[in-house]
ZAMARGU-4260 file (C-alpha; in steps of 0.2 Angstrom, whole numbers, plus 5000, padded with zeros to 4 digits):
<rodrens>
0) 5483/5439/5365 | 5466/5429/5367 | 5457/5433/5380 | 5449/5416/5386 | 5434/5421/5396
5) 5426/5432/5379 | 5431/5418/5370 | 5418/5407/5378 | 5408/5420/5378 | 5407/5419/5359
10) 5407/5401/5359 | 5391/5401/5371 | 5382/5416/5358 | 5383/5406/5344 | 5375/5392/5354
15) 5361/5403/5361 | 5359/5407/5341 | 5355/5392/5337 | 5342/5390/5350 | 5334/5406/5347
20) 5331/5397/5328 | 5324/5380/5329 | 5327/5376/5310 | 5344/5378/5310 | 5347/5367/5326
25) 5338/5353/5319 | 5343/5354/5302 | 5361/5352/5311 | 5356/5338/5321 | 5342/5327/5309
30) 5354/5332/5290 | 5370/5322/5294 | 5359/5306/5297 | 5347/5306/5283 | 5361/5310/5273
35) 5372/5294/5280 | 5357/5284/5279 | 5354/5287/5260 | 5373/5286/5255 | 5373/5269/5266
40) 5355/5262/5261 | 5352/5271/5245 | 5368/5271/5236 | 5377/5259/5244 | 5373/5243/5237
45) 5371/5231/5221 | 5354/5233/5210 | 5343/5222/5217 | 5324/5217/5218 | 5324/5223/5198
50) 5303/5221/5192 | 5301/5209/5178 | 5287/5198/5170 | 5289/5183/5164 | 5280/5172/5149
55) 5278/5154/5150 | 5269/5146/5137 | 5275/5129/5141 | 5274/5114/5156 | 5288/5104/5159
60) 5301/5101/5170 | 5315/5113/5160 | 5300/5127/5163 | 5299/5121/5182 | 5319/5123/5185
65) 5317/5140/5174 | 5306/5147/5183 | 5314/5143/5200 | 5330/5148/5196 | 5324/5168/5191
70) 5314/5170/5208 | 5329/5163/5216 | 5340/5176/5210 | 5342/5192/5220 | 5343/5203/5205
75) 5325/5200/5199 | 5308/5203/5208 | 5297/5193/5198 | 5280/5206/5198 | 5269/5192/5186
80) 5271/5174/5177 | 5257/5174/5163 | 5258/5166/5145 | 5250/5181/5137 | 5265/5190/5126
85) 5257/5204/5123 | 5253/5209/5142 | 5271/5205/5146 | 5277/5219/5133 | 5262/5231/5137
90) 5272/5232/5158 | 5289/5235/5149 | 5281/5249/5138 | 5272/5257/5153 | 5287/5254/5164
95) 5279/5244/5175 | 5293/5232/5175 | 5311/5236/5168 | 5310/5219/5158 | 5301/5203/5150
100) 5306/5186/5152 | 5296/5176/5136 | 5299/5156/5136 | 5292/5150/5119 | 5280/5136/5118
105) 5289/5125/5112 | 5304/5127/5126 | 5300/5109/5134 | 5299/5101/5118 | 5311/5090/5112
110) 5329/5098/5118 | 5337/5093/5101 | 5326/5107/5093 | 5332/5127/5092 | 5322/5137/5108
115) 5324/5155/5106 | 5322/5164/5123 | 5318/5182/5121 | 5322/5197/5133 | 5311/5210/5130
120) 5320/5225/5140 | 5317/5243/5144 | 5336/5251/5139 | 5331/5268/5145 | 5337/5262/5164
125) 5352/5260/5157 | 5361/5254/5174 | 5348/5242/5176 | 5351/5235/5158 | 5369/5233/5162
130) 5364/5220/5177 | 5350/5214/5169 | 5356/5209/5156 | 5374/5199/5160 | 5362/5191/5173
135) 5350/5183/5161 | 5364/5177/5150 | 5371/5169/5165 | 5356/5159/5168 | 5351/5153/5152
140) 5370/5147/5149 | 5371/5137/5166 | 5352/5130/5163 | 5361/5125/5145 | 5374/5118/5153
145) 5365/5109/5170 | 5353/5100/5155 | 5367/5096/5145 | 5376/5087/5158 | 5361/5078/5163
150) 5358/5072/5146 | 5376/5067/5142 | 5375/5055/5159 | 5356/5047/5152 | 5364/5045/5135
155) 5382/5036/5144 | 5372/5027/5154 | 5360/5019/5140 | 5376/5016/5130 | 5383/4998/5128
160) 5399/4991/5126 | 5409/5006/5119 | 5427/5012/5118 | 5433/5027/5135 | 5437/5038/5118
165) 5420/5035/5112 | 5409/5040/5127 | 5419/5054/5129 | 5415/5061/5114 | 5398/5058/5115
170) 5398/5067/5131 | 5405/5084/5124 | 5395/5082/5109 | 5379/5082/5122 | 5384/5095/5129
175) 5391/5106/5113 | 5372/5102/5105 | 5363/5108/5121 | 5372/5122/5122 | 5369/5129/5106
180) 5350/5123/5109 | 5345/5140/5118 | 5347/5154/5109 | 5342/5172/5120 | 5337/5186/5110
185) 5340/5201/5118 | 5328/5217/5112 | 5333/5235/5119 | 5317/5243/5116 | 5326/5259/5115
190) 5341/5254/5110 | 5359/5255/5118 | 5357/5269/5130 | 5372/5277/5137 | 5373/5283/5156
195) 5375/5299/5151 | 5359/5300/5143 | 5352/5293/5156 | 5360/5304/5168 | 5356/5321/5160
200) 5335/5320/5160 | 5337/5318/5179 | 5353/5331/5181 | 5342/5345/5172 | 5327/5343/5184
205) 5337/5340/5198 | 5348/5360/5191 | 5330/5367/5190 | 5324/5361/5206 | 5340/5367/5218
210) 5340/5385/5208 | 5320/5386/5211 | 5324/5383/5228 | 5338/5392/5234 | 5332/5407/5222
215) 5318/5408/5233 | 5326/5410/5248 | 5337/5423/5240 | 5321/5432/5235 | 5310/5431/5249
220) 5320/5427/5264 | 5334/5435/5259 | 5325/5452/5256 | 5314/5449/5273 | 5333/5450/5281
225) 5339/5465/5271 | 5322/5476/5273 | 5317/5476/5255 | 5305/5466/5258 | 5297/5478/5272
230) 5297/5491/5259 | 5289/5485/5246 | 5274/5482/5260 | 5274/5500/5264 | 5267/5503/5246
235) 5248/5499/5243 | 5253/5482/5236 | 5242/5462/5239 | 5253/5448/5244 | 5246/5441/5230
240) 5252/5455/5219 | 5271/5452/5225 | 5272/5434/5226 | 5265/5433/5209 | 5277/5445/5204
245) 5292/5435/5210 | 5283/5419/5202 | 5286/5426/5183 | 5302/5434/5188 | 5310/5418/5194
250) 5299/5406/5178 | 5306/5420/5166 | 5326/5415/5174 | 5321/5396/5173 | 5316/5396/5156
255) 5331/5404/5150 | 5342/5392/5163 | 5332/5378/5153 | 5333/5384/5136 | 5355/5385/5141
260) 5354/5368/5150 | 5348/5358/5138 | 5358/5367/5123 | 5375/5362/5132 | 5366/5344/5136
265) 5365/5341/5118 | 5381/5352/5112 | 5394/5345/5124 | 5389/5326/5128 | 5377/5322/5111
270) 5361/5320/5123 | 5346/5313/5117 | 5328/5321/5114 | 5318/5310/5107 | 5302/5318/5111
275) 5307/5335/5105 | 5313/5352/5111 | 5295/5359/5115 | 5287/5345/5128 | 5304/5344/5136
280) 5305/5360/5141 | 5286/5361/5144 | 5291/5347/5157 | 5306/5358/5166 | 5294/5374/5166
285) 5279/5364/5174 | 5293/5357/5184 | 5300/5374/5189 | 5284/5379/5195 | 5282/5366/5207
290) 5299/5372/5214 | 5294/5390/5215 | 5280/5384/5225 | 5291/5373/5237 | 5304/5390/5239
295) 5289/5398/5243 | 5280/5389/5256 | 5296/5386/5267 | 5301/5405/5265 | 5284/5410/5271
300) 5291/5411/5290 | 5309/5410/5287 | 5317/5427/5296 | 5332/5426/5288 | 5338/5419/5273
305) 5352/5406/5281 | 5336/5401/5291 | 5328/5396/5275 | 5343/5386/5270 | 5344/5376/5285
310) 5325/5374/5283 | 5327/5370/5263 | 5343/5356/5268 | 5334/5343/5274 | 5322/5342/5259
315) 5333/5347/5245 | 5347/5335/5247 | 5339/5319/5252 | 5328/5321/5237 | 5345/5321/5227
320) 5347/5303/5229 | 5328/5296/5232 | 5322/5303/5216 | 5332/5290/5206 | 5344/5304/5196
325) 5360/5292/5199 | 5353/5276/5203 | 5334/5267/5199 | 5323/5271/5213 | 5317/5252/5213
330) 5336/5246/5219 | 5333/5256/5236 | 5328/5251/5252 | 5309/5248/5253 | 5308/5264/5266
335) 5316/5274/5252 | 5306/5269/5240 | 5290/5275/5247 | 5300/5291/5252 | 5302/5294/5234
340) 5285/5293/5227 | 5282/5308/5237 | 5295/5318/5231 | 5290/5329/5216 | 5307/5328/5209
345) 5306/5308/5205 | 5290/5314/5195 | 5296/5325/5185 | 5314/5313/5183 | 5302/5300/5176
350) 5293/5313/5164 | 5311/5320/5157 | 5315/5305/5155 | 5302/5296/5145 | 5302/5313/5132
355) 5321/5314/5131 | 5323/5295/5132 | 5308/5286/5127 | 5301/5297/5115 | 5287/5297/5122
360) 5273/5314/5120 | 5266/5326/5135 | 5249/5315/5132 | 5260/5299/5137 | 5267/5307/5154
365) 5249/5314/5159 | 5250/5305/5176 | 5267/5313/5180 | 5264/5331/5176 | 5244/5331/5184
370) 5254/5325/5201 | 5269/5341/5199 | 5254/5352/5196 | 5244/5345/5213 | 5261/5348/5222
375) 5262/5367/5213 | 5245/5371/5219 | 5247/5364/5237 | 5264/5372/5240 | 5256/5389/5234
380) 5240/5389/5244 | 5249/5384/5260 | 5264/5397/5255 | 5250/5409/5252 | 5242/5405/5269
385) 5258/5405/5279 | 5263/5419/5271 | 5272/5432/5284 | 5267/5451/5278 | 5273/5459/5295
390) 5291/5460/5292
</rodrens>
């Protein structure tokens, strides 16, 4: 039989709980809504506001209505219009833009000539390609078509004397001839990418970054819980001594979670390393370290290790979905995006990525791994500092 009154009584215990540990109250309170915002803001839309450039080497009135129809449409955010080619491609190479635009010099000339439009595109976003990339031929097809149209009515209307059948004709033969007049090349820099290897870059560090984590907790918060922890410091032995200690102990686990990662990446789903093995796990390791530091930090003062998880939750998980592993970061919310750039894992997504997918060598994503090694040494001094030795 329940007896009612202790039952409250456990009800109201668990409640005091939560007061007695801050963390946990306002991870249970603040977590569902930055998770609801991010799967409603973040996740939730079409890919928008995509960064391109765009070339125009040409005036007319064709340029005029090209131009105006790509910064009307909602899937591009023109960054640039220039008429240097070369600057164009040098943004899609650096990723600064996920695409080029390039109008030829000759694309107001007379519109019974060939024009060859090309679409210089980053392929490595791979969802981006797959809206980028219908969209364009959309545009080029109804500007074929709009200028067709008009052509055929100038040509019927400057026509004399002649047969229904005959104008007719002439009317489809306009439109058939502009139609085949623009021709869009389409050049995938890096080729047809697949989602899964645009995926896995981003899934790895994402694997790395949740193990660093939560093994931290389990190392340091969890063996403040137990008393481990207390009798280690009853031996002559330097904070700096132990936390070091756990530092190789958990890179030494990361490396071989890296090393089995990647394996089964390639092994089961064919994944792409174009940079090579070596600087992609340099990357994860460099990446692991920042993690390490992070787990540190927020275990300095955690009393128990469902504490540190409740403290971790709020950080971990919103990071998920910011850091642009499932979707581009530049399709987010403004807010979002900002969010991101100061979340270590979008930098070490963007330097998996640019080995595995691009090719590209450790000297390329310089700026990436100098800002994960600023995180690592902040998140390791303040962990240092914070540091809680009286257990």
């Amino acid at each position: 039989m329940v007896e009612t009154k202790k039952l409250m009584w456990m009800v109201k215990k668990e409640w005091l709980s939560l007061k007695r540990h801050p963390s946990r109250l306002i991870s249970i309170l603040v977590f569902p809504i930055i998770m609801i915002l991010l799967f409603g803001y973040g996740m939730g839309g079409d890919l928008s506001d995509l960064p391109i450039v765009v070339v125009s080497q040409s005036n007319g009135d064709l340029t005029d209505m090209t131009l105006e129809t790509i910064k009307t449409n909602d899937i591009y955010h023109v960054v640039k219009i220039t008429n240097n080619v070369n600057e164009a491609k040098d943004m899609v190479d650096k990723g600064d833009v996920k695409a080029a635009i390039i109008l030829p010099s000759d694309y107001d000339s007379d519109t019974s000539q060939q024009k060859s439009v090309t679409f210089y595109l980053d392929s490595s976003d791979q969802m981006a390609t797959q809206s980028l990339v219908p969209t364009t031929q959309a545009i080029f097809s109804q500007i074929s078509l709009e200028q067709a149209s008009a052509m055929a009515t100038q040509s019927t209307n400057s026509t004399i004397a002649v047969e229904d059948a005959d104008t007719e004709n002439s009317l489809s033969s306009s439109i058939n001839s502009f139609k085949s007049s623009i021709t869009l090349h389409i050049n995938k820099i890096y080729g047809d990418i697949k989602y899964i290897d645009f995926l896995v870059p981003a899934v790895l560090g994402m694997t790395v970054m949740m193990s660093c984590m939560m093994g931290m907790g389990a190392s340091i918060a969890g063996e403040r819980e137990t008393g481990e922890l207390a009798r280690l410091f009853m031996t002559p032995t330097s904070v700096a001594t132990v936390i070091g200690g756990k530092i190789l102990g958990k890179l030494s686990v990361e490396f071989l979670r890296a090393m089995i990662l990647l394996s089964a990446a390639i092994l089961l789903f064919g994944a792409t390393v174009n940079g090579g093995i070596l600087p992609t796990i340099i990357v994860l390791i460099i990446g692991a370290l920042c993690f390490v530091g992070f787990g540190i930090m927020m275990s300095a003062r955690a009393s128990t290790q469902e504490d540190y998880s409740q403290m971790v939750m709020p950080f971990s998980m919103p990071m998920m979905f910011v850091s642009g592993v499932f979707y581009p970061v530049e399709t987010m919310p403004w807010i979002f995006q900002q969010i991101a750039y100061i979340c270590p894992l979008t930098y070490l997504n963007d330097a998996m990525r640019a080995i595995m997918l691009k090719g590209q060598t450790l000297g390329d994503v310089w700026f990436e791994l100098l800002v994960l090694i600023g995180f690592t040494i902040f998140f390791f001094a303040l962990g240092v500092k914070r540091f809680n030795r009286d257990v």
